[in-house]
TORLOGU-316312 format. One record per residue (C-alpha): residue number from 1; y, x, z; residue in one letter. Coordinates in steps of 0.25 Angstrom, whole numbers, padded with zeros to 4 digits. Example, Ala and Ser with C-alpha at 12.3 -4.5 7.8 and 13.67 -1.06 7.14 Angstrom:
BEGIN
+-----+-------+-------+-------+------+
: seq :    c2 :    c1 :    c3 : type :
+-----+-------+-------+-------+------+
:   1 : -0018 :  0049 :  0031 :    a :
:   2 : -0004 :  0055 :  0029 :    s :
+-----+-------+-------+-------+------+
This chain:
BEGIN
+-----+-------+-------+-------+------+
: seq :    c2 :    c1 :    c3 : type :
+-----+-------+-------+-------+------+
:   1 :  0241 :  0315 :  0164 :    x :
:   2 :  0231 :  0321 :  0155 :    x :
:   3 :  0219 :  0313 :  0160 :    x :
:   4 :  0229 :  0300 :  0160 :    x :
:   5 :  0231 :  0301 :  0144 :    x :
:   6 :  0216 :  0303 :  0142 :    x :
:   7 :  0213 :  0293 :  0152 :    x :
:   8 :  0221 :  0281 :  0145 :    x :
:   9 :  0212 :  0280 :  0130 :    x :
:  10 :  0200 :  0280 :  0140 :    x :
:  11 :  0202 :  0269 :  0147 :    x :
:  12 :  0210 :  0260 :  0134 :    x :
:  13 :  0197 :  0262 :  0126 :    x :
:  14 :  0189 :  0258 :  0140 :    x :
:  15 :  0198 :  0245 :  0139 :    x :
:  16 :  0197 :  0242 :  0126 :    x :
:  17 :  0183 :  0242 :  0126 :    x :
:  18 :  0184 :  0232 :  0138 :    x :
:  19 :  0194 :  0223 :  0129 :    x :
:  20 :  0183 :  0224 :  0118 :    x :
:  21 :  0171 :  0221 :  0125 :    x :
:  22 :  0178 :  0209 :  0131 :    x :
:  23 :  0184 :  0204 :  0118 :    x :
:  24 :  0171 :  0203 :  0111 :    x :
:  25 :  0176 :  0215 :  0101 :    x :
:  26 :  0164 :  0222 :  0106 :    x :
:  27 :  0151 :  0214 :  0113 :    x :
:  28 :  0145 :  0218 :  0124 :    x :
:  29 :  0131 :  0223 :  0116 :    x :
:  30 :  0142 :  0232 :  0106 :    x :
:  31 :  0147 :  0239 :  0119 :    x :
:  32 :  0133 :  0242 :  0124 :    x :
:  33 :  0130 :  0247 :  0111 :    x :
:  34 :  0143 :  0255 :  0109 :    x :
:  35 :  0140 :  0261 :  0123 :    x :
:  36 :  0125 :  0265 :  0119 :    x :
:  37 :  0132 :  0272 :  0105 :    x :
:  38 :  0142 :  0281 :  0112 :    x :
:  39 :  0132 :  0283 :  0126 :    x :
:  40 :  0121 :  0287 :  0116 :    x :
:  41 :  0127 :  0294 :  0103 :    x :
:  42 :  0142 :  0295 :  0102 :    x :
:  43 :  0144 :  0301 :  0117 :    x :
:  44 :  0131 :  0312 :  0117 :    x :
:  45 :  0139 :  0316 :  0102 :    x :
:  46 :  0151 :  0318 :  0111 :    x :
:  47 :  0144 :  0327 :  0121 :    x :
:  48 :  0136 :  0335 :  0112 :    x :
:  49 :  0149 :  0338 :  0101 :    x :
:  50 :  0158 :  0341 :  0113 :    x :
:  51 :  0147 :  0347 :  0123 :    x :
:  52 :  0140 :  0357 :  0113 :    x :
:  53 :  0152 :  0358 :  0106 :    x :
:  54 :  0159 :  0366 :  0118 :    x :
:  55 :  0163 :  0381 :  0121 :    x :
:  56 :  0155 :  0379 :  0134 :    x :
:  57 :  0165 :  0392 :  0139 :    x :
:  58 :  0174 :  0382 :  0140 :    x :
:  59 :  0169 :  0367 :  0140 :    x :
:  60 :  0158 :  0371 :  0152 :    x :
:  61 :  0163 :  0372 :  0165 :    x :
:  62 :  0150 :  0375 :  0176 :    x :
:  63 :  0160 :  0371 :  0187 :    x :
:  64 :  0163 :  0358 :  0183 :    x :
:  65 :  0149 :  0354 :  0178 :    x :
:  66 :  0143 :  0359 :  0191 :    x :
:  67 :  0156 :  0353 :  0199 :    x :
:  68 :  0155 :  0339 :  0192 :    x :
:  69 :  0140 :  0339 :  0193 :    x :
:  70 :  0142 :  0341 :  0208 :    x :
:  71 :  0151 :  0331 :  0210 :    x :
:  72 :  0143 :  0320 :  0204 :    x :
:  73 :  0129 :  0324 :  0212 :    x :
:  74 :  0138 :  0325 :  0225 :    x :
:  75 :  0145 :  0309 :  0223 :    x :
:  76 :  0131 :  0305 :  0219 :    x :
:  77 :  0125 :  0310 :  0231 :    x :
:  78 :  0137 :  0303 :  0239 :    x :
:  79 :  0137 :  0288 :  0232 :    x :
:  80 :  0122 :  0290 :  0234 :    x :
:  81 :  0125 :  0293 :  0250 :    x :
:  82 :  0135 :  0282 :  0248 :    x :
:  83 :  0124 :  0270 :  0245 :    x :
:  84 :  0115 :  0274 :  0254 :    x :
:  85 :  0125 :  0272 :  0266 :    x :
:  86 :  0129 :  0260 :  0259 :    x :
:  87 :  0115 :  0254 :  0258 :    x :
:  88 :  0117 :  0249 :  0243 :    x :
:  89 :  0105 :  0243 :  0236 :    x :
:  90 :  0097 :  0253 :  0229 :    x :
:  91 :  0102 :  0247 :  0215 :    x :
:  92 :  0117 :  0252 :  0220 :    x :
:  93 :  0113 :  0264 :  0224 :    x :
:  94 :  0109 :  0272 :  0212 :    x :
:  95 :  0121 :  0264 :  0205 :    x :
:  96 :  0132 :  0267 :  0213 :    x :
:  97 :  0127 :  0282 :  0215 :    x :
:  98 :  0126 :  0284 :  0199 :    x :
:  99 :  0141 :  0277 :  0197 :    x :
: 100 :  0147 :  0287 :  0207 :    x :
: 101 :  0144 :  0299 :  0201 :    x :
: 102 :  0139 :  0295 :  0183 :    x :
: 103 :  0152 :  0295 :  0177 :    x :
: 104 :  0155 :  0289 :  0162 :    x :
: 105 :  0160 :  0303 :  0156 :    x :
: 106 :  0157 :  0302 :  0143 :    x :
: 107 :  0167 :  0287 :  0143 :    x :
: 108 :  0175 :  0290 :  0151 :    x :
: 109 :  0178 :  0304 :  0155 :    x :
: 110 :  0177 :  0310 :  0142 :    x :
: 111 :  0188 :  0302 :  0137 :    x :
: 112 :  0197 :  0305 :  0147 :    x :
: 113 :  0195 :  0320 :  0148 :    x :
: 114 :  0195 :  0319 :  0132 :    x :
: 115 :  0208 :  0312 :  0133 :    x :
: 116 :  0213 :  0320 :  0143 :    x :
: 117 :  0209 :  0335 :  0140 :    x :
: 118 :  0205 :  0335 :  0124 :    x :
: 119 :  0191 :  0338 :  0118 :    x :
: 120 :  0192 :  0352 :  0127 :    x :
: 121 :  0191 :  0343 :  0139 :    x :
: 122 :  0180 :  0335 :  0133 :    x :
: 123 :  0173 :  0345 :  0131 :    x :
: 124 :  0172 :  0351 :  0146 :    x :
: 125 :  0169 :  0336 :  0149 :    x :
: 126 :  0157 :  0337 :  0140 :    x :
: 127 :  0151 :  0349 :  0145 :    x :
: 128 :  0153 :  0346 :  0159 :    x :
: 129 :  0147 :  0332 :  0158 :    x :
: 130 :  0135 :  0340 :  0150 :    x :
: 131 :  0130 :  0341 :  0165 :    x :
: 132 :  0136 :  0328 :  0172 :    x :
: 133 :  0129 :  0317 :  0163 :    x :
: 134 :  0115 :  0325 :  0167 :    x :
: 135 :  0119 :  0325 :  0182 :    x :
: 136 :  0124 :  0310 :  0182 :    x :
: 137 :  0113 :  0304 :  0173 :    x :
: 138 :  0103 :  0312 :  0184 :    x :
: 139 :  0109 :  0307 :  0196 :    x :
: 140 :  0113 :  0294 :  0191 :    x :
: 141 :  0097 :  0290 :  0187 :    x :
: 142 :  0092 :  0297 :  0201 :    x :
: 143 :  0102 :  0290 :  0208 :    x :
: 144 :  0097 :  0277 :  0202 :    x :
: 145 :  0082 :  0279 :  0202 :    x :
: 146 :  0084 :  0284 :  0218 :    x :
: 147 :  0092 :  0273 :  0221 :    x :
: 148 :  0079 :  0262 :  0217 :    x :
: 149 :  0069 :  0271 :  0223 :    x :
: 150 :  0063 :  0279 :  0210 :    x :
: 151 :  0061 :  0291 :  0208 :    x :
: 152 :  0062 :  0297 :  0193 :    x :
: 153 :  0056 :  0310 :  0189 :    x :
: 154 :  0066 :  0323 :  0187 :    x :
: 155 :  0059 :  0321 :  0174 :    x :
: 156 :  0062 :  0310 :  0169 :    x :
: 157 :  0076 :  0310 :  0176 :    x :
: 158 :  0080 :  0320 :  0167 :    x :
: 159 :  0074 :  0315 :  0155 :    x :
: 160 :  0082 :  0303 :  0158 :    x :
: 161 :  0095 :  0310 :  0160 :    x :
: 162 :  0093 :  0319 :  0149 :    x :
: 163 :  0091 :  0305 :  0139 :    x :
: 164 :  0104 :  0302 :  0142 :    x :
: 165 :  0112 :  0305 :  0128 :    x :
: 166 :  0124 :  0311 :  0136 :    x :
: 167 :  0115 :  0320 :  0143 :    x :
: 168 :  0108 :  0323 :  0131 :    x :
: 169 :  0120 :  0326 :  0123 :    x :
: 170 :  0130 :  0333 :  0133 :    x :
: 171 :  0117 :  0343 :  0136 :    x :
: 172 :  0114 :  0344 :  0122 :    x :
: 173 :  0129 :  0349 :  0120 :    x :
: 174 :  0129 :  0360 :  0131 :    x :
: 175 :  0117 :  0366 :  0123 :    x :
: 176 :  0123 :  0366 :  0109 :    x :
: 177 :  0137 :  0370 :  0116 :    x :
: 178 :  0128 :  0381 :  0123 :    x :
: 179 :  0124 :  0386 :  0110 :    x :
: 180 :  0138 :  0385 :  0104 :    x :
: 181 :  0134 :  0372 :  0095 :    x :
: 182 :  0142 :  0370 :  0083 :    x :
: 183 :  0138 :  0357 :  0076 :    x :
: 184 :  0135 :  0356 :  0062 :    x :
: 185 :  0148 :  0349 :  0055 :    x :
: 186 :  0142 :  0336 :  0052 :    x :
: 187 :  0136 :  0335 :  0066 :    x :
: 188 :  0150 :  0341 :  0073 :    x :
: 189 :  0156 :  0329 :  0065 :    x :
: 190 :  0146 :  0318 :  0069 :    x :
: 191 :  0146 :  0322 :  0083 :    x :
: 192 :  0161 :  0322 :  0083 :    x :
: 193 :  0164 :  0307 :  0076 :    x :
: 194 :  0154 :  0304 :  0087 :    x :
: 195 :  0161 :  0309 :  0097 :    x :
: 196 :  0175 :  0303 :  0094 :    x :
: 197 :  0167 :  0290 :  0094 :    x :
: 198 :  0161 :  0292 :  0109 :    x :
: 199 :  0173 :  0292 :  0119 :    x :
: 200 :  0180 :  0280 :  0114 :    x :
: 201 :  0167 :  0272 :  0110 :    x :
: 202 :  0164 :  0276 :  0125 :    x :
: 203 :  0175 :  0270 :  0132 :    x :
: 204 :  0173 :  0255 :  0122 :    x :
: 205 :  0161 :  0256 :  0126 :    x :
: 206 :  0163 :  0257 :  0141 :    x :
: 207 :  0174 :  0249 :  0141 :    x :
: 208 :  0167 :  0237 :  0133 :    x :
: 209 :  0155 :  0239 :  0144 :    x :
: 210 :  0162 :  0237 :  0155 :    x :
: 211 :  0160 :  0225 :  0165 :    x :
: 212 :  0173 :  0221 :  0173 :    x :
: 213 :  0161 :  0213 :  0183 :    x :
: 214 :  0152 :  0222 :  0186 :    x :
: 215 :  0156 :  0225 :  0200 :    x :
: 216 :  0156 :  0211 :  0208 :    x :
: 217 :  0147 :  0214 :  0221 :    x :
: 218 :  0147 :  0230 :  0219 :    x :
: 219 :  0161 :  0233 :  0221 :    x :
: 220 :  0159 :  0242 :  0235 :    x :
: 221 :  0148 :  0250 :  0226 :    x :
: 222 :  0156 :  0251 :  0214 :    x :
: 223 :  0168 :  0257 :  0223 :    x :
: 224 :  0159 :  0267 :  0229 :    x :
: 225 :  0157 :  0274 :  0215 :    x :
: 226 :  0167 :  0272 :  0210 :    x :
: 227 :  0177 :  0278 :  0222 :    x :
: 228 :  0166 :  0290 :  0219 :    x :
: 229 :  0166 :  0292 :  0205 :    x :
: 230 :  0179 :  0290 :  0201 :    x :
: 231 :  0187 :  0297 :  0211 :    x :
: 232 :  0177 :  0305 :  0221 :    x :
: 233 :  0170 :  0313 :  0211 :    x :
: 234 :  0181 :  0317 :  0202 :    x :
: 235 :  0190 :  0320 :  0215 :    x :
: 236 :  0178 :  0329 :  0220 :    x :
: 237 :  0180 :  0336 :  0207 :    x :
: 238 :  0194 :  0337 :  0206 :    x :
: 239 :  0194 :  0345 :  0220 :    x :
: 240 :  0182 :  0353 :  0215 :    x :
: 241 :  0184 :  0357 :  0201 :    x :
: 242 :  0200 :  0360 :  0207 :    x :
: 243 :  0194 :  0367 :  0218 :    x :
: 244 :  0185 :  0377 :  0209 :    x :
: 245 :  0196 :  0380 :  0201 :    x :
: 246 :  0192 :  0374 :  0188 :    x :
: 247 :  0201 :  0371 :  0174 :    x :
: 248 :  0210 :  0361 :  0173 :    x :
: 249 :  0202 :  0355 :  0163 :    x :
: 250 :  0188 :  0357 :  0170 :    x :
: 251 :  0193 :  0352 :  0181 :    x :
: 252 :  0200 :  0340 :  0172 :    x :
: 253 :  0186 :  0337 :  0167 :    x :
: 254 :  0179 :  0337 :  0179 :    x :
: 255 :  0187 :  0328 :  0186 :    x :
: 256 :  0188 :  0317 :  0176 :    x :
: 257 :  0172 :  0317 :  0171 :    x :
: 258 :  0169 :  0315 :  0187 :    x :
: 259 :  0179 :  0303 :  0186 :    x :
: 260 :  0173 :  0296 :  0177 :    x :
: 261 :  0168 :  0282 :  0179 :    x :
: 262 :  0153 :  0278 :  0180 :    x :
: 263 :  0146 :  0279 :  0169 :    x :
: 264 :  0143 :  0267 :  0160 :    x :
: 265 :  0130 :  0274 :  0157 :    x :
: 266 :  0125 :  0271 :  0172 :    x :
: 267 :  0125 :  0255 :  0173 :    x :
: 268 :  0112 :  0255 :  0163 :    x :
: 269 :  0107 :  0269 :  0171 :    x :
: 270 :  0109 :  0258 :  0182 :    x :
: 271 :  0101 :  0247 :  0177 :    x :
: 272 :  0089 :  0254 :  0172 :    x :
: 273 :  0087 :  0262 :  0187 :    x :
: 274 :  0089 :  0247 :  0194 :    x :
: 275 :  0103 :  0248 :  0197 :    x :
: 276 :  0114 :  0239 :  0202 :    x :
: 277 :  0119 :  0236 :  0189 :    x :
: 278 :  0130 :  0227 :  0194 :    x :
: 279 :  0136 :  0241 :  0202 :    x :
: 280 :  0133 :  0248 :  0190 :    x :
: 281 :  0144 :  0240 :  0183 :    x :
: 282 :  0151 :  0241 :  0193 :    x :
: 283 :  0153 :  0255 :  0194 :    x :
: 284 :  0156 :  0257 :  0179 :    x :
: 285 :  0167 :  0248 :  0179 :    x :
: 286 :  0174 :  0252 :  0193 :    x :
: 287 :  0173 :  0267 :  0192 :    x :
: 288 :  0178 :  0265 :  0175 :    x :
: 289 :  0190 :  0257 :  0182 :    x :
: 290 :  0193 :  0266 :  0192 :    x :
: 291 :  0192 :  0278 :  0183 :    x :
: 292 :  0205 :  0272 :  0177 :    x :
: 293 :  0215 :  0277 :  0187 :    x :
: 294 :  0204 :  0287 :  0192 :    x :
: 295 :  0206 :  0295 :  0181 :    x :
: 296 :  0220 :  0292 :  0183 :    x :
: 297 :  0221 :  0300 :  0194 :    x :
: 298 :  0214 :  0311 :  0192 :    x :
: 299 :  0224 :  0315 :  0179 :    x :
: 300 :  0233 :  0317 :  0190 :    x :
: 301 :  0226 :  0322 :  0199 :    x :
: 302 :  0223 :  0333 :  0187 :    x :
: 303 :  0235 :  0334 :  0182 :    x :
: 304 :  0239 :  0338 :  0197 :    x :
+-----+-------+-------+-------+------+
């Protein structure tokens, strides 16, 4: 029950940004704006303070990064096999394909495993996710730019990935924590007010951006990722990280960054690569909705 007692502040600061974006409290401009704050400074403080930061003896585990990293390359390939039987228009395809596999950790799961495992959990969560946000922010624009007949340069796709803050930060981290960084006192303590400020400034935020319409016309689609992101890929990981042998806790980790929902971050990846923004909505707020008893099930399915 673990999971369940870190799951429950999660999804009441998720709902309580939904009451305050629909009461007025907070417009719908302050919630784009408050996103934008803990996407681009309060989160990349998180990852490099917990990231560079970390014994990496202890917070890096190869076998999960390479096992996670391979699950989300594996559903990507799948959902991609999946719309081309389908047929879906080209603006659905790159959509669908980047919802089943880009998962909100940073709102989401580190909350949860936070709630549920402490700051040493956290910490494997950072590390690990030092390689996902580059893998997913990778596939999710070359799924995108394949899906409408472009081709970007391996260049400038990495360029593009490594702009992201996350990336930027959470790379950044594994450096310094490489290098067995300890910051300056004033820098340890403004990285840290920052970093209590992320998680729950995170889940208001995604709460208050929410769109209980989005998925009129694209349910079908909508299902589709989200039967894959929220229960095949942290299953896949579940049998494959148990399989391996791995930690409790590794194991813990694994399962519930692979279970979270679609990333808020891809509906404008979406609109600027020319994708079906309507399905993009979708996704976010079917997958966040199914998370609910998603993650439910998966602390017993720990816990067991």
């Amino acid at each position: 029950m673990t999971v369940l007692a870190g799951l429950v502040p999660v999804f009441i600061l998720m709902a309580l940004g939904v009451g305050v974006r629909r009461l007025g409290i907070l417009s719908g401009e302050a919630a784009n704006g408050l996103n934008r704050l803990v996407a681009n400074v309060a989160l990349p403080a998180l990852l490099l303070l917990k990231v560079g930061t970390s014994p990496l003896k202890e917070s890096l585990s190869p076998v999960l990064m390479t096992v996670c990293c391979g699950l989300v390359v594996a559903v990507t390939a799948v959902a991609w096999l999946l719309v081309k039987a389908w047929k879906l228009a080209p603006a659905q395809q790159g959509v669908l394909a980047q919802a089943a596999m880009r998962g909100n950790l940073a709102y989401v799961a580190f909350p949860v495993i936070l709630g549920a495992y402490g700051d040493g959990g956290l910490r494997v969560a950072a590390v690990t996710a030092a390689t996902l946000f580059p893998v997913m922010n990778l596939l999710s624009v070359a799924a995108l730019e394949t899906a409408r007949g472009k081709r970007e340069s391996l260049g400038r796709l990495v360029l593009r990935v490594l702009a992201n803050p996350l990336v930027a930060s959470s790379l950044l981290g594994l450096v310094l924590a490489a290098a067995h960084w300890k910051p300056w006192g004033w820098l340890g303590g403004t990285l840290q007010i920052l970093a209590d400020f992320a998680l729950p400034g995170a889940l208001l935020a995604l709460g208050a951006q929410l769109r209980l319409d989005a998925w009129h016309g694209v349910w079908r689609q909508a299902a589709a990722a989200t039967a894959l992101k929220v229960a095949v890929q942290p299953v896949l990981a579940l049998v494959a990280l148990r399989a391996l042998g791995l930690p409790p806790l590794e194991t813990a980790v694994g399962v519930l960054l692979l279970a979270a929902p679609t990333a808020v971050a891809s509906y404008p990846v979406a609109a600027e690569l020319g994708g079906d923004t309507d399905l993009a909505g979708a996704c976010i707020l079917l997958t966040t909705v199914a998370a609910i008893p998603g993650y439910a099930i998966f602390s017993l399915l720990l816990a067991a």
